[in-house]
N, CA and C of each residue as an Amber inpcrd file, in Angstrom:
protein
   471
   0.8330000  -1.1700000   0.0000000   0.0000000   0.0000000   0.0000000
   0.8880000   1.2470000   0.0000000   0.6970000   2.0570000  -0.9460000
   1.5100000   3.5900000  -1.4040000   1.0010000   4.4410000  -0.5390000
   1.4720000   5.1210000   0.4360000   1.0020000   6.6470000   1.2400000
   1.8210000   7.5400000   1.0100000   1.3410000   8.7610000   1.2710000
   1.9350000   9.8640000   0.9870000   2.2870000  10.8730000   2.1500000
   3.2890000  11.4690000   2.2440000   3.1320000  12.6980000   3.5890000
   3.4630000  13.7670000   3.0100000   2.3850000  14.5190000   3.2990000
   2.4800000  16.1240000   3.2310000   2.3070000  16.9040000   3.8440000
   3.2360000  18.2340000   4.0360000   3.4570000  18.9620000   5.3480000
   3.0880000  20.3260000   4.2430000   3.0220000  21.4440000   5.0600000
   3.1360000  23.0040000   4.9410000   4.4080000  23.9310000   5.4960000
   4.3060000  24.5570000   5.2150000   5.8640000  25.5410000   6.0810000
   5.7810000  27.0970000   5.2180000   6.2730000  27.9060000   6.4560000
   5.6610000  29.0500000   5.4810000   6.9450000  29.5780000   5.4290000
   7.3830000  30.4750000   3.8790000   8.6690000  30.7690000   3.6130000
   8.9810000  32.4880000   3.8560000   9.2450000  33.2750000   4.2560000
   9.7160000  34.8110000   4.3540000  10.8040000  34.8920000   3.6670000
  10.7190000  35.7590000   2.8650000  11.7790000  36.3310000   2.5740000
  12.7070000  37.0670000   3.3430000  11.9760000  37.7800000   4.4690000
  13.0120000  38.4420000   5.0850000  12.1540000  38.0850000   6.4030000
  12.7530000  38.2180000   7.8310000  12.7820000  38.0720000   8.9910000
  11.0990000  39.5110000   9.5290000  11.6240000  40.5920000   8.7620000
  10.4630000  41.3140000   9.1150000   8.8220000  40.9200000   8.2640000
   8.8540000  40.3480000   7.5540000   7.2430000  39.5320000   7.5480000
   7.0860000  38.7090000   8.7600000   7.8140000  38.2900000   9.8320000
   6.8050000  37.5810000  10.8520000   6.8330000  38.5390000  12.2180000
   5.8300000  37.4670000  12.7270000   5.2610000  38.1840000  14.2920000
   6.6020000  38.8250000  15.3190000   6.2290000  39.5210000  15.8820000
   7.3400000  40.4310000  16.8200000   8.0750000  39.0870000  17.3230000
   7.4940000  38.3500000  17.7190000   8.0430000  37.0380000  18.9560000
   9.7920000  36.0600000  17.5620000   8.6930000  36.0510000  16.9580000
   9.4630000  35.1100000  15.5090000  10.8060000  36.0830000  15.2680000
  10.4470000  36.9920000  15.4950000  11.5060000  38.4570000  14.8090000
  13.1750000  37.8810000  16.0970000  12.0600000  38.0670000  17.2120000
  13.0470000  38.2490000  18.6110000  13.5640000  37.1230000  18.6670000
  13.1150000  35.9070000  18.4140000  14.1430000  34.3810000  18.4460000
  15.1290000  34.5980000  17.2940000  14.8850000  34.8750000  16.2480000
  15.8950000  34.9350000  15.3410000  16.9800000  35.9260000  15.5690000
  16.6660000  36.9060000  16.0970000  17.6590000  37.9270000  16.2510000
  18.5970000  37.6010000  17.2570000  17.8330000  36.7120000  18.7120000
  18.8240000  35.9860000  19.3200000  19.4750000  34.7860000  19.3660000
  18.7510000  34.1600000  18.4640000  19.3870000  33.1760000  17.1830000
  21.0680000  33.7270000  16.8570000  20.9310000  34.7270000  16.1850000
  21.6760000  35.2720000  15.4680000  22.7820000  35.8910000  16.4230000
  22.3920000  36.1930000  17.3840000  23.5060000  36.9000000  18.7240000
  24.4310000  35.5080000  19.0080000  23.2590000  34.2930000  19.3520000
  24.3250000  33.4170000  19.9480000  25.2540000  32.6380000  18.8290000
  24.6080000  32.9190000  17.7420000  25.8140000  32.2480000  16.3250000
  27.1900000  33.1650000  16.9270000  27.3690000  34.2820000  16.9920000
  28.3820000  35.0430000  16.8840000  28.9840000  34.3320000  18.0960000
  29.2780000  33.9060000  19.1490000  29.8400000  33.3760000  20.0970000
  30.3210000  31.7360000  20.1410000  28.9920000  31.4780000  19.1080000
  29.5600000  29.7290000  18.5690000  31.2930000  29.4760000  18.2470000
  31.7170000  28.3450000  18.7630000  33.2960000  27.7900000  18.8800000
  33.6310000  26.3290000  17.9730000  33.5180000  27.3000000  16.6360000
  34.0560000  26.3940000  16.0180000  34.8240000  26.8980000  14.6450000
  36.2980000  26.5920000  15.8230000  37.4510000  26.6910000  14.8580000
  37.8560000  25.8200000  14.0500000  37.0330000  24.8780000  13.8080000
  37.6530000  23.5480000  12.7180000  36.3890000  23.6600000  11.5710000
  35.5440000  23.8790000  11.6010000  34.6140000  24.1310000  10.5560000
  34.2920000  25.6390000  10.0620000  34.6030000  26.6580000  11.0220000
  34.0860000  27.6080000  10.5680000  32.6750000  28.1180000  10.7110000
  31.9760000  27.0210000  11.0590000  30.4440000  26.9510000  10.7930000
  29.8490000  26.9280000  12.1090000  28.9790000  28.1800000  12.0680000
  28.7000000  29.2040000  13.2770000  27.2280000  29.0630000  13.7240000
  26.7820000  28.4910000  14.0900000  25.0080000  28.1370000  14.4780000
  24.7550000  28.7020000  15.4270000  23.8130000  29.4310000  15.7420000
  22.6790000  29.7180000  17.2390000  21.4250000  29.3700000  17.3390000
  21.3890000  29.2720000  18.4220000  19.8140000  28.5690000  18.3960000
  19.3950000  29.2670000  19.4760000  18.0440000  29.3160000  19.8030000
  17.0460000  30.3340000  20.5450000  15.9760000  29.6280000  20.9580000
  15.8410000  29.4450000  22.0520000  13.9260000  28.8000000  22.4710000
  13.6740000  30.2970000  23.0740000  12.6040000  30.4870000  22.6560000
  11.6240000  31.6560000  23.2570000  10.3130000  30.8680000  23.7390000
  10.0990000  30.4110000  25.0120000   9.1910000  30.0140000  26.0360000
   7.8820000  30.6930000  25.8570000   6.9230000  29.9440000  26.5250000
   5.7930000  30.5920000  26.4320000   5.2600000  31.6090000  27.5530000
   6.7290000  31.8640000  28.4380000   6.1470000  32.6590000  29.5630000
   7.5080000  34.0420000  29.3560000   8.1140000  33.8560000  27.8590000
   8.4230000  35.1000000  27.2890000  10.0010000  35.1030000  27.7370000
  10.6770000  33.6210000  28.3700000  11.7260000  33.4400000  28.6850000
  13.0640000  33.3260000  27.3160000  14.0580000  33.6510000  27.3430000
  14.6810000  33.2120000  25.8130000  15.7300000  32.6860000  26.2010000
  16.1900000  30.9410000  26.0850000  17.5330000  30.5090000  26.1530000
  18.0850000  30.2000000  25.3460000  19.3220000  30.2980000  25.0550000
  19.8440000  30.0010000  23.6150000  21.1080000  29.1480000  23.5740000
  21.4620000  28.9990000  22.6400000  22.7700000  27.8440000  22.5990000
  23.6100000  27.8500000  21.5430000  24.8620000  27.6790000  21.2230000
  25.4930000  27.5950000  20.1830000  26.7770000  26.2120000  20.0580000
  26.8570000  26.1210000  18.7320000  27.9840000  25.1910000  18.4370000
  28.6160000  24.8990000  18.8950000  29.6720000  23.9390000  19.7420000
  30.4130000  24.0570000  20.3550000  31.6690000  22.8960000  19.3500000
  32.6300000  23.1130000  18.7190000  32.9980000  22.2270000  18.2650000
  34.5460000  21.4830000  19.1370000  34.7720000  20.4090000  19.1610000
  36.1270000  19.9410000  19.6290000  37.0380000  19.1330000  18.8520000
  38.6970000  18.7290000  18.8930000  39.3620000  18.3770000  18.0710000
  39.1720000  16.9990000  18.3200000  38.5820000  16.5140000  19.0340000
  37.8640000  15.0280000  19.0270000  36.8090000  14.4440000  18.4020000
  36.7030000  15.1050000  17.0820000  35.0660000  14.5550000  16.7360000
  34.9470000  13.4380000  16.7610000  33.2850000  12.9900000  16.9860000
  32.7540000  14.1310000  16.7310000  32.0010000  14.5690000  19.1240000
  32.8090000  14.7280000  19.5200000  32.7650000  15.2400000  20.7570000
  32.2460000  16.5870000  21.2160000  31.9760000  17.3430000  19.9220000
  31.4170000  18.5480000  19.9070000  29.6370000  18.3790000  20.1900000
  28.9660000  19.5450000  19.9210000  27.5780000  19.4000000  19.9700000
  26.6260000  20.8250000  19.2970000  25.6480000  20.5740000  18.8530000
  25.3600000  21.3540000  17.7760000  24.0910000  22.7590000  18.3130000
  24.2150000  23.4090000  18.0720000  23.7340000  24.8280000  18.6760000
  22.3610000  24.0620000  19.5750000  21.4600000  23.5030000  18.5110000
  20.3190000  23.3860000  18.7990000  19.8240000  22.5290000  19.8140000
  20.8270000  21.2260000  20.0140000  20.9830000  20.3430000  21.4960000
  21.1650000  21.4520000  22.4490000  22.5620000  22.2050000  22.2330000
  22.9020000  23.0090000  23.1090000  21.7220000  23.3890000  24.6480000
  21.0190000  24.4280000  23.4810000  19.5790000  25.3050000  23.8560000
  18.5640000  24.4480000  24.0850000  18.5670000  23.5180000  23.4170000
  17.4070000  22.4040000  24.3250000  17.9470000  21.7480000  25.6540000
  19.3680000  20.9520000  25.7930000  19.2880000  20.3470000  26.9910000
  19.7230000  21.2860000  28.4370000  20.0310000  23.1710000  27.5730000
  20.1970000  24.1760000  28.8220000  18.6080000  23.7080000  28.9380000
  17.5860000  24.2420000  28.2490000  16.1150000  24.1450000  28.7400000
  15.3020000  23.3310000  29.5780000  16.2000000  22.0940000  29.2880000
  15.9170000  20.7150000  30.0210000  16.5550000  20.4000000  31.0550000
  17.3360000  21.2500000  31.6730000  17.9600000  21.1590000  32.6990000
  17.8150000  21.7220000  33.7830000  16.9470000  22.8440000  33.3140000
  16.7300000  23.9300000  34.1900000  15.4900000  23.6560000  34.9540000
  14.5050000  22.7730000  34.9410000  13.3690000  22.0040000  34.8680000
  12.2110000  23.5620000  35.1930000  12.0790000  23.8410000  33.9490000
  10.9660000  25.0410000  33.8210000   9.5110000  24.8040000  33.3570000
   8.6560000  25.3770000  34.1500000   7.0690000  25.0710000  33.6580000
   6.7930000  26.0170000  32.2980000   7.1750000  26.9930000  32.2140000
   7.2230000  27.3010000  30.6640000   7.3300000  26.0190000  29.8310000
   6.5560000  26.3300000  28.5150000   6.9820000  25.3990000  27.5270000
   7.8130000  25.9280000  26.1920000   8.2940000  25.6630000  25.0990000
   9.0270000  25.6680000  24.4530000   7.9750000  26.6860000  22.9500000
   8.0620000  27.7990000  22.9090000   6.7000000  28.2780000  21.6510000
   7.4910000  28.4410000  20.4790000   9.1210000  28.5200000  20.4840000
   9.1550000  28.8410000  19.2930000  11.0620000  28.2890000  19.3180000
  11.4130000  27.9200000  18.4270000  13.0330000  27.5580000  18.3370000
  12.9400000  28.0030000  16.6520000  14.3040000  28.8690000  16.8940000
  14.7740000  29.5840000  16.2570000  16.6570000  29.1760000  15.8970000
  16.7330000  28.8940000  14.6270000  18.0930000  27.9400000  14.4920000
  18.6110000  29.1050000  13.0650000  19.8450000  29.7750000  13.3860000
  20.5470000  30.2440000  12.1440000  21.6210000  29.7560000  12.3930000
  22.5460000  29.7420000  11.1620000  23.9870000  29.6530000  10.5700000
  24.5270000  30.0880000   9.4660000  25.5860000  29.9680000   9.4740000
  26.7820000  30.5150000   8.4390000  27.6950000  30.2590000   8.4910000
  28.6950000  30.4020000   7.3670000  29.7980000  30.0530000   7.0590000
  30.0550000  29.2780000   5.4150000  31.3430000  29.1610000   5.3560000
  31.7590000  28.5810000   3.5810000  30.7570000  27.0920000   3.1610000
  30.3170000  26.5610000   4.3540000  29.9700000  25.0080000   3.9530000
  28.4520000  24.8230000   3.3120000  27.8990000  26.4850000   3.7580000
  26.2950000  26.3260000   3.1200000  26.3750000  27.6670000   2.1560000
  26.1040000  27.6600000   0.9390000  26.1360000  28.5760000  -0.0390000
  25.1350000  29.4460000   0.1310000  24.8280000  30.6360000  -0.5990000
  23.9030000  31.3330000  -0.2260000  22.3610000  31.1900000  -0.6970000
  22.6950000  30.3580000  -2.0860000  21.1120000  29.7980000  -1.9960000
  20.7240000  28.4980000  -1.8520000  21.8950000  27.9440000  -0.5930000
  21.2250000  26.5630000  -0.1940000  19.8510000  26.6370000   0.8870000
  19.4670000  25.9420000   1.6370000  18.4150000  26.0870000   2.3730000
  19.4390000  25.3470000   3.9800000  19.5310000  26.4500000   4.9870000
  20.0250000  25.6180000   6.0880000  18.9730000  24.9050000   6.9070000
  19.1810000  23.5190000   7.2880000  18.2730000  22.5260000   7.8770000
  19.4850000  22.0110000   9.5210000  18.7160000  21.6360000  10.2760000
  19.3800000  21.2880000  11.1180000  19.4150000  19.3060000  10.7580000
  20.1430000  18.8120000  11.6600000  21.1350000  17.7020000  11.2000000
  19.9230000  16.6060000  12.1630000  20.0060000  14.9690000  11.3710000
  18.8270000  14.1040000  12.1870000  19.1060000  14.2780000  13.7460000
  19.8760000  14.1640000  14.5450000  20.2490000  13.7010000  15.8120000
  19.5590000  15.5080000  16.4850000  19.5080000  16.4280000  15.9750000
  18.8940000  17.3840000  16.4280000  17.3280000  17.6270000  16.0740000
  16.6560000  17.0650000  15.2140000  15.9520000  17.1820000  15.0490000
  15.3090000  15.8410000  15.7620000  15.8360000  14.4120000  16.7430000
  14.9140000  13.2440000  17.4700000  14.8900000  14.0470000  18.6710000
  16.1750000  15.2420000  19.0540000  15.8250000  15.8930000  20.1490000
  14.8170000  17.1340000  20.4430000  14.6700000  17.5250000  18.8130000
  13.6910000  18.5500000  18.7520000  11.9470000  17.7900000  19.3710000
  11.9040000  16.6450000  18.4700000  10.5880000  15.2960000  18.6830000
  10.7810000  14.9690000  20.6780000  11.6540000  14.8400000  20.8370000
  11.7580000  14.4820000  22.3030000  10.9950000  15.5800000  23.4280000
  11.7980000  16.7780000  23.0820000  11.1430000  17.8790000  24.0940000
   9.8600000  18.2260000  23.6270000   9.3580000  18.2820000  22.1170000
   7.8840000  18.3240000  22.1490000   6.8940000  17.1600000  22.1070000
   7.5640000  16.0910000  22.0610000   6.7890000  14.6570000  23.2370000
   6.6110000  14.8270000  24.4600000   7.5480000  15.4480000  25.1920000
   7.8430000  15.6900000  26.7800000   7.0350000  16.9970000  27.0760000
   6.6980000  18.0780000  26.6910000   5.3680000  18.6810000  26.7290000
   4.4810000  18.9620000  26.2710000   4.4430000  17.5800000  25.0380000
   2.6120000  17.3220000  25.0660000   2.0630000  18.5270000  23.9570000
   3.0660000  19.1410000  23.6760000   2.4760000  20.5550000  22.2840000
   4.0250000  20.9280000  21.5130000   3.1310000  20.9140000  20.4660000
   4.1700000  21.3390000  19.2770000   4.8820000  22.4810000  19.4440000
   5.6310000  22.8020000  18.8350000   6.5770000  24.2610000  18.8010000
   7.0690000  24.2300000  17.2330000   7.1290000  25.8830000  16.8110000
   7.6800000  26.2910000  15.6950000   8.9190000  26.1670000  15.4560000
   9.4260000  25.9860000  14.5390000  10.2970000  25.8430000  14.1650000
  10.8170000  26.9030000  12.9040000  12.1380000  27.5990000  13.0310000
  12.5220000  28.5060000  12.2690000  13.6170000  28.4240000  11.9240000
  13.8900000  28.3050000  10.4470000  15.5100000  28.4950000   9.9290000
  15.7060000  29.8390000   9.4430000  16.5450000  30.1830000   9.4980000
  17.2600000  31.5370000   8.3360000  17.8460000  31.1350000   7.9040000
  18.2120000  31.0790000   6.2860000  18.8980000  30.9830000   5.3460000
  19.9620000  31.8120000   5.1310000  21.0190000  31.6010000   4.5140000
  21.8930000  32.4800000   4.4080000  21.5670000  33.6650000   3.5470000
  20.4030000  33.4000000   2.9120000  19.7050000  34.7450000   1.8760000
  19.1830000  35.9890000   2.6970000  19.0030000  35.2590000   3.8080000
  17.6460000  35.8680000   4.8180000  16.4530000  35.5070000   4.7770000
  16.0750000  35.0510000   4.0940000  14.7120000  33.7910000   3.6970000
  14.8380000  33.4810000   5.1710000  13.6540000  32.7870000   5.6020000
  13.2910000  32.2600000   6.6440000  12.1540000  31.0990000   6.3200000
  12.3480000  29.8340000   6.9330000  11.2380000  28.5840000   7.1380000
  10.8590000  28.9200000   8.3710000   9.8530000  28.3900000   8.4520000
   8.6680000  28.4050000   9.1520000   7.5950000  26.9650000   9.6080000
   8.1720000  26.0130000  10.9240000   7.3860000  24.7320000  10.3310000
   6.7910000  25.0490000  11.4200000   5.5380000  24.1930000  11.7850000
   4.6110000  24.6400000  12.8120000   5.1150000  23.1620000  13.7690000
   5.7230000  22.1690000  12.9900000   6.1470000  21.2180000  14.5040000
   7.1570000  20.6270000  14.0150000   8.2720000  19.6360000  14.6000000
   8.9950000  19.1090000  14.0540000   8.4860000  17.9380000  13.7980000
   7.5580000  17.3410000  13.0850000   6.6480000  16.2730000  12.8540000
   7.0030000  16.5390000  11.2640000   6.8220000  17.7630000  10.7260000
   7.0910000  18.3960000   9.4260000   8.9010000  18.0660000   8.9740000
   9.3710000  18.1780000   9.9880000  11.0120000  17.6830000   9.5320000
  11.6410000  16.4350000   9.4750000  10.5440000  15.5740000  10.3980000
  11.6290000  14.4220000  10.8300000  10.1130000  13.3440000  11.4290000
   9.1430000  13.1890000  10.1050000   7.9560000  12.8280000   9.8560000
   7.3980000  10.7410000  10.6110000   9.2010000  10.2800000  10.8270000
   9.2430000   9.1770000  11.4370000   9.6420000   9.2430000  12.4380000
   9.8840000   9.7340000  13.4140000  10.3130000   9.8830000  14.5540000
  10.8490000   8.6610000  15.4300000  12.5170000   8.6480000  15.7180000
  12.1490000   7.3690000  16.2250000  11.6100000   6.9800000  17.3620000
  10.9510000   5.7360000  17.7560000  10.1710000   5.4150000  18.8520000
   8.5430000   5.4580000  18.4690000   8.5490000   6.2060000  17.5300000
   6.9880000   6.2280000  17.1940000   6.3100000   5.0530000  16.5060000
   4.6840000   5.1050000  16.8760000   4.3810000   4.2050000  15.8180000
   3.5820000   4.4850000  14.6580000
């Protein structure tokens, strides 16, 4: 039997078509790329949860000469979130990067092992969260869950 999956995602061209909240994760998205540590790739990620009680934690790349011993912006900012054990929930994650390895009209996506942890924390409270890339164009994705990225999840049935 043939099935099909189809998702939605909404595309911006630029960061100012979305809501004030969407604006503010990306921008601190974009703060914590600049602090990301990675001198062996070059390749600079931040990531941003903006909470639903208006909290913003963020995380970046961390790379080491042991790979792969490093860890990627977006774990980062989720397992600070998960550590902190907060009744806020998670409304919006916000993921940019840059550098030589993604061209300017590729589309940046985050990597599988970040995206079973993206499925994990919105299993663990029970509601979806947005999901946002910036492109190196300035384009911006827009998914309304990570169900849309990573449609098998493992553990699911």
């Amino acid at each position: 039997m043939k099935k099909e999956f189809r998702f939605q995602y909404e595309h911006f061209t630029s960061i100012l078509e979305m809501n004030t909240e969407q604006i503010v994760a990306v921008q601190a998205a974009e703060l914590a790329s600049m602090d990301a540590y990675a001198p062996y790739s070059n390749f600079k990620v931040g990531a941003a949860l903006l909470l639903t009680d208006g909290t913003m934690i963020i995380g970046n790349n961390q790379e080491n000469k042991a790979f792969p011993s490093g860890l990627c912006a977006e774990r980062v900012a989720l397992f600070n979130f998960g550590s902190q054990n907060l009744e806020a929930e998670i409304k919006y994650l916000a993921i940019v990067g840059g550098g030589e390895m993604l061209k300017p009209d590729e589309i940046f996506s985050p990597c599988g092992s970040c995206r079973q942890v993206m499925a994990e924390y919105a299993d663990k409270q029970a509601t979806p969260f947005q999901i946002i890339l910036k492109n190196p164009d300035g384009s911006c994705y827009v998914f309304e869950s990570i169900s849309h990225l990573l449609p098998f999840v493992f553990g699911n049935k």
